[in-house]
C-alpha positions in Angstrom: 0.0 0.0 0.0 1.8 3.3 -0.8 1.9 6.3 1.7 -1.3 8.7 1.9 -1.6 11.4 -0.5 -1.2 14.7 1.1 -2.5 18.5 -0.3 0.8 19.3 -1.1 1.5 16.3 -3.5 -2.2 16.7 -4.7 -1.5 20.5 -5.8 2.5 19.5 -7.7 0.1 17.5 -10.1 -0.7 20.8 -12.2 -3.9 21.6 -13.5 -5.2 18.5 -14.3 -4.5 15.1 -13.6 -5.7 11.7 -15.3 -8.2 8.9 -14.0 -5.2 6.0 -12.8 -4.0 9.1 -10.5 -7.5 9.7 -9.0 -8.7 6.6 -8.5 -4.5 6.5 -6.4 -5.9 9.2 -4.6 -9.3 8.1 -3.4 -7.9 4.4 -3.0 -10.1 2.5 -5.8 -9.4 0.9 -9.0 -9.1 2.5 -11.8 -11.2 0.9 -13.3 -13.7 1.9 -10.7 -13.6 5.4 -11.5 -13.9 5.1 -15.2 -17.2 2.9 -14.7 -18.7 5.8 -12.9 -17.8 8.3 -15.1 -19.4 6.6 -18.4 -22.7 5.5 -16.2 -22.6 9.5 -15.6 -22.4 8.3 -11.9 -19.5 10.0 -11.2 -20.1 13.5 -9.3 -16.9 14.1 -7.2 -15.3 16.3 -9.8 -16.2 17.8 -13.3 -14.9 15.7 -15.8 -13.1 17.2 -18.9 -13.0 14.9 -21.8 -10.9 15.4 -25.0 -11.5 12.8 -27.7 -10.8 9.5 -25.9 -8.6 11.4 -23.0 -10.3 12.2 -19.5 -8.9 14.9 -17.2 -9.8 15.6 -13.7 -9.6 19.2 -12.3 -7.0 19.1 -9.8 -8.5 21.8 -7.9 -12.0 19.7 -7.7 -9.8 16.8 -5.7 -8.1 19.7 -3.6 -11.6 21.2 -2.6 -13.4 18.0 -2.3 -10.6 16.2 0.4 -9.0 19.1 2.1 -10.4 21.9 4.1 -10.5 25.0 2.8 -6.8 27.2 3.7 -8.0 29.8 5.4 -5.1 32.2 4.6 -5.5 31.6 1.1 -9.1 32.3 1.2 -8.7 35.4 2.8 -5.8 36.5 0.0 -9.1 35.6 -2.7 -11.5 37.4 -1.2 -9.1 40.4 -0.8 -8.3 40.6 -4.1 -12.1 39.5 -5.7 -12.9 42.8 -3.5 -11.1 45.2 -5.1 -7.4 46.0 -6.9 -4.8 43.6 -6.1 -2.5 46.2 -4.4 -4.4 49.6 -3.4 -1.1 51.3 -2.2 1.1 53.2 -4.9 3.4 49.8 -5.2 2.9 47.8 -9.1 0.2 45.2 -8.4 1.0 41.5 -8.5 -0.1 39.3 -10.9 -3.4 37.1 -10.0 -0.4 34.0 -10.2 1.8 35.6 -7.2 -1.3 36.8 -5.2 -3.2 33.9 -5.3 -6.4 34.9 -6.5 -8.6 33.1 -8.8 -9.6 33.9 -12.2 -13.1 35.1 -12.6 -16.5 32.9 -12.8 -16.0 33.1 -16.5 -13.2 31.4 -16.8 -14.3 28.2 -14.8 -14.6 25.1 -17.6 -17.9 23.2 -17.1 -18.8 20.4 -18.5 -20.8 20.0 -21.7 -24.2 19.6 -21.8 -25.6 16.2 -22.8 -21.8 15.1 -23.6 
């Protein structure tokens, strides 16, 4: 059995990650996961298909398992509030601040896919 997977290792997996590495994650066969997802019983995370290829959101496993970082979450709502920097200094980029991009930019899944 290998070692539990913490936030940390969760988050160095990028944006997205692939089926085998969630169904490590939640302990499960791969196999498993894949059923659910093509019964459309699978509603831990949005699933991104391409083709044949299925991606999982990273940041859907990071908000499902781990409570919410309260530090960060203060640093989003600071910056969804208002500028990123109100004094005279150059404001950060969203990447260095932490904030996240806006409701726009979230990818849903298609409709009747």
């Amino acid at each position: 059995m290998s070692a539990p997977w913490t936030r940390e290792a969760v988050e160095a997996l990028g944006p997205t990650t692939d089926v085998p590495t969630v169904a490590a994650i939640f302990g499960v066969n791969k196999d498993t996961v894949y059923a659910q997802i093509r019964r459309g019983e699978w509603t831990a995370t949005r699933v991104l298909t391409l083709g044949r290829k299925i991606k999982i959101p990273v940041r859907d496993l990071i908000t499902l398992l781990y409570a919410p970082d309260s530090s960060r979450d203060e640093t989003e709502q600071q910056c969804a509030s208002g500028p990123h920097n109100p004094s005279s200094e150059p404001m950060e980029s969203q990447s260095e601040c932490g904030c996240r991009v806006g409701e726009s930019a979230v990818i849903r899944p298609l409709r009747g896919a």
